[in-house]
C-alpha positions as CSV (number, residue, x, y, z in Angstrom):
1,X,-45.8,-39.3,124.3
2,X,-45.6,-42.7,126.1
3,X,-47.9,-45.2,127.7
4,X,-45.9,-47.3,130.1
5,X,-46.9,-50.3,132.3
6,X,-46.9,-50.6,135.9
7,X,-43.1,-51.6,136.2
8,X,-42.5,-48.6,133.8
9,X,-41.6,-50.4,131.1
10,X,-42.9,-49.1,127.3
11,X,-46.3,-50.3,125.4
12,X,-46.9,-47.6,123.1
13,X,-44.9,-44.5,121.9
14,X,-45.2,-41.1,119.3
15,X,-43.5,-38.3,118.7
16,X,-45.3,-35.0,117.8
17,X,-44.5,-31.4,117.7
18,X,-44.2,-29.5,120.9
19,X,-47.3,-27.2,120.3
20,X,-49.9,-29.8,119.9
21,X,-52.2,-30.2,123.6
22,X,-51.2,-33.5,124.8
23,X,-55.2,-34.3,125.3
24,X,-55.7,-34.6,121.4
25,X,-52.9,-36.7,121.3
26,X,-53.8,-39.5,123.6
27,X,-56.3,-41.8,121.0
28,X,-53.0,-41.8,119.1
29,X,-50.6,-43.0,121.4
30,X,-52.6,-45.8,122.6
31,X,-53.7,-46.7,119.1
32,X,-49.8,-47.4,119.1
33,X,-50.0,-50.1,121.7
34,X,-49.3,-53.1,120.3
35,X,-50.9,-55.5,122.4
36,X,-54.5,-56.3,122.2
37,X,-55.2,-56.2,125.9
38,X,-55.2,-52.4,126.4
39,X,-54.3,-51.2,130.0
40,X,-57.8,-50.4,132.5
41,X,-55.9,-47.1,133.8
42,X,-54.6,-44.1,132.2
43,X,-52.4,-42.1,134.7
44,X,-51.8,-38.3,133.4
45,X,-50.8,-35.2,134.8
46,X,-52.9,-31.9,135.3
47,X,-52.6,-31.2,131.6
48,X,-55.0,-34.5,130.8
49,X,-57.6,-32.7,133.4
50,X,-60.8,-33.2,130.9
51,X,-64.1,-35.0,131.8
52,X,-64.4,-35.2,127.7
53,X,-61.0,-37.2,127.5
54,X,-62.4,-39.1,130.2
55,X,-65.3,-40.0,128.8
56,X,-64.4,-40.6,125.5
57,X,-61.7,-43.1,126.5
58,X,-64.2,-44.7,128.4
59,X,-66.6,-45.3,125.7
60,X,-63.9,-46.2,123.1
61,X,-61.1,-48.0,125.1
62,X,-63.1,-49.0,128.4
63,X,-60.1,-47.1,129.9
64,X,-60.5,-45.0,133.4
65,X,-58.6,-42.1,133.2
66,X,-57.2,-40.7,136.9
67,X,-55.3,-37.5,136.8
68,X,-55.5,-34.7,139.2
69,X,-57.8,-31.6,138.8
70,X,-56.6,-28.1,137.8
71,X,-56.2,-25.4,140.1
72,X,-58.7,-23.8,138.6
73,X,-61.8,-26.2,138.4
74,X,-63.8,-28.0,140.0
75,X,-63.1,-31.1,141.8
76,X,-64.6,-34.2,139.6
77,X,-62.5,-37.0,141.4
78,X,-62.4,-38.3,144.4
79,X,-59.6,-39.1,146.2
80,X,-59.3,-42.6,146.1
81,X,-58.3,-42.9,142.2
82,X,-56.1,-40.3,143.1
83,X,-53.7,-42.4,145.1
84,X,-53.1,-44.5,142.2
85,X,-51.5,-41.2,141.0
86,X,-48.1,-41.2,143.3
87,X,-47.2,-44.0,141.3
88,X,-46.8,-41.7,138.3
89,X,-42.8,-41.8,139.3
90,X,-42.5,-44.8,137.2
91,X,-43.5,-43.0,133.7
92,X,-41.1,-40.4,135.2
93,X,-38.2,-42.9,135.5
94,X,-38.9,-44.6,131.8
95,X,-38.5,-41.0,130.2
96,X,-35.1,-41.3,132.6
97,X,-34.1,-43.8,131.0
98,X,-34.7,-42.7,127.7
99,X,-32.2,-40.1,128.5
100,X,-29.2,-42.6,128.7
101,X,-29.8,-42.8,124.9
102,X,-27.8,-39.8,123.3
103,X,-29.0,-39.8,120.0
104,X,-32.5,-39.6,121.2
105,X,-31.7,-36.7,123.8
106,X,-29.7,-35.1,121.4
107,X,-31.7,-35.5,118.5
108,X,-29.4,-35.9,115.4
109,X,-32.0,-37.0,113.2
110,X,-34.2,-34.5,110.8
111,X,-36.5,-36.7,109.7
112,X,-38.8,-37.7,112.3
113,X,-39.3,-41.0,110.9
114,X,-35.6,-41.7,111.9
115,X,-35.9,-40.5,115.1
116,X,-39.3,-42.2,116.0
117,X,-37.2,-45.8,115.6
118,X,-34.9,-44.6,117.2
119,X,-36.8,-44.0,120.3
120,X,-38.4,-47.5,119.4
121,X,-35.3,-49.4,119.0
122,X,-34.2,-47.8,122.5
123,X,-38.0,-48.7,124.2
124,X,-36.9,-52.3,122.8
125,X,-33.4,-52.2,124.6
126,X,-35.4,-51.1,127.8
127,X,-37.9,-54.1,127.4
128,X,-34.9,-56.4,126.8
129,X,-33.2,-55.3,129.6
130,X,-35.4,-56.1,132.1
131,X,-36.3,-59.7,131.0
């Protein structure tokens, strides 16, 4: 899981096993963040469809969450936090980038520990490269 800025660049990273719903896993990932200012959005896909997520990472983080409803529900957004979704391409494009990395995409590592700075030490190569 990444958090990623508006340019698309990294703030906060984990690595978890592939069975594990991505909603419980959001406190963790930005609890990663380094900086104190946390971001005031939270862009997700369909899977981060929760008005309990949404609310609780209002009350903790005073962070909106905008991500688009489920086929299967109810509509609780309207549509103008919605167009902040399109820009979602830019999370899309960091995980692109992660993928010029082949140790990370191949995954030599067993410990997960190892891997995890890898992925870090390539987040930092990204952040250097665009300064």
């Amino acid at each position: 899981m990444a958090v990623v800025d508006g340019n698309g660049l990294p703030l906060g990273v984990t690595i978890h096993s592939a069975s594990l719903a991505e909603v419980r896993l959001v406190d963790e990932v930005i609890d990663n963040i380094p900086l104190k200012k946390l971001p005031e959005r939270l862009i997700g896909d369909k899977a981060y469809d929760s008005d309990k997520l949404a609310l609780d990472l209002w009350e903790t983080h005073n962070i909106e969450l905008i991500a688009p409803n489920r086929s299967n529900r109810r509509k609780s957004q309207d549509g103008r936090p919605l167009r902040r979704y399109r820009k979602r391409w830019k999370v899309e494009r960091f995980f692109a980038w992660l993928g010029n990395f082949r140790r990370i995409v191949v995954r030599w590592e067993y410990h997960s520990k190892n891997y995890l700075g890898f992925i870090e030490l390539a987040c930092a190569i990204i952040l250097l490269r665009y300064l």
